[in-house]
C-alpha positions, 0 to 999 in steps of 0.5 A: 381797493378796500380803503378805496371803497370806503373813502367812496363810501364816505364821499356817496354818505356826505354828498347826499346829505347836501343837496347842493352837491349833487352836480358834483357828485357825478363828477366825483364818483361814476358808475363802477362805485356805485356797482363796487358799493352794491356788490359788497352790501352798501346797498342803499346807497349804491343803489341811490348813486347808481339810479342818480348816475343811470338817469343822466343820458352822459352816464357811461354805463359801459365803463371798466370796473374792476372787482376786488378778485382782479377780474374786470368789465362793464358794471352790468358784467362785474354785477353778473359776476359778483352774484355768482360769488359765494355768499353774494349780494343780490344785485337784482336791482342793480342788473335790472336798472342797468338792463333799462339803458339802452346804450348797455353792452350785454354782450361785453365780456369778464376778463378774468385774470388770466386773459380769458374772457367771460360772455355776461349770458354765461356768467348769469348762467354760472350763477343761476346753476351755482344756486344763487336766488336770482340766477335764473331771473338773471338768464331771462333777463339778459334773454329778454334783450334783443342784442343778446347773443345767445351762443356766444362763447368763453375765449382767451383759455384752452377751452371754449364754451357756450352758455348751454354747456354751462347750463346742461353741464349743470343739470346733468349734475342736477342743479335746478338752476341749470336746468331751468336755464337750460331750458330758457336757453333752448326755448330761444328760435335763434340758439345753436342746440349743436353749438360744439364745445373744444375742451383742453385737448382740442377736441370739438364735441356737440352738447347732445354728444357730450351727455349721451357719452356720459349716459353711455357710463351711467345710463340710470342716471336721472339727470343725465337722462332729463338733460339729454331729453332736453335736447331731442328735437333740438339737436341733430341725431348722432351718427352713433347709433349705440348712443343714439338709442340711449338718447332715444330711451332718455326721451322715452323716460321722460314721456313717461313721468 
């Protein structure tokens, strides 16, 4: 994979220096180099391949990329992906580039080695609460796509979640990436605030009743307490009413800062 990217490497580096073989140059090298090249910090000429590639209406902007860790997508999600690495490239330019095609899948998810599949939304959300500087721009970009699909959840494992469980799991923990993507999240009319998350034993629980379980345990908590505000007029009031009533102070704690 390695030898492969410099050989691509070498190939984007001669092809623009002869302008003659630039009608060639689509045919030799397609969008998931370009992407391979700007993940890995080739960033110029990554970028200069992928603007000359994504201004051809021919140019397949949802291809099968692999990335050097097995898992494979769209270069918009392989992009995603690779932003929530650590010690990762900015490939905003990139995102936003591919953003601007029409014909791009926002939707089209990461299959990760082992079967299961990652929504682009959650990916970007992942980023954004890891703390990757263009996390959150991320998440709104994506939200800012009519065809986004906003609940859209994790498959293929035991587990099955929504980006706002990634994102309210987040900023209970007190990453402010999380947080500000959980707020863009509920800000949308069309998210499912009670959308239920099925953990490995099976069991189905709703965002609200997940954190006020985990405020039950630690009622102190500043995070827990912002993240369960966050919720109230949003999700359905729990039954219990024990819990209820600390998602009720939660609310309370918040108006009062």
């Amino acid at each position: 994979m390695v030898l492969l990217r410099v050989v691509s490497l070498v190939l984007v580096q001669i092809l623009h220096s002869v302008e003659s073989a630039r009608s060639s140059k689509a045919a030799t090298l397609n969008l998931g180099d370009a992407t391979l090249l700007v993940v890995d910090g080739v960033t110029d000429e990554g970028m200069k391949l992928a603007e000359d590639l994504l201004a051809r209406e021919d140019t397949n902007v949802n291809l099968e990329v692999e990335h050097d860790d097995g898992s494979k997508g769209t270069p918009l999600a392989v992009a995603i992906h690779a932003m929530g690495l650590p010690d990762a490239e900015d490939s905003m330019t990139l995102i936003g580039k591919l953003l601007a095609r029409k014909d791009v899948d926002v939707n089209a998810p990461l299959t990760a080695p082992d079967g299961s599949t990652v929504p682009p939304l959650m990916l970007a959300v992942k980023a954004a609460s890891s703390g990757a500087p263009s996390g959150a721009e991320m998440v709104k970009s994506l939200l800012a796509q009519e065809k986004i699909a906003v609940n859209a959840m994790s498959a293929g494992g035991p587990s099955k979640i929504a980006s706002l469980h990634l994102a309210l799991g987040a900023a209970a923990k007190g990453s402010a990436g999380g947080m500000e993507a959980a707020r863009a999240l509920l800000a949308r009319s069309d998210i499912d605030a009670d959308v239920e998350m099925v953990g490995p034993d099976g069991a189905a629980v709703t965002p609200l009743m997940k954190l006020a379980l985990l405020l039950k345990e630690a009622p102190s908590d500043a995070n827990l307490q912002a993240a369960v505000a966050l919720l109230v007029g949003r999700a359905k009031p729990l039954a219990d009413e024990t819990l209820q009533n600390l998602v009720i102070g939660a609310a309370g704690k918040k108006d009062e800062l």
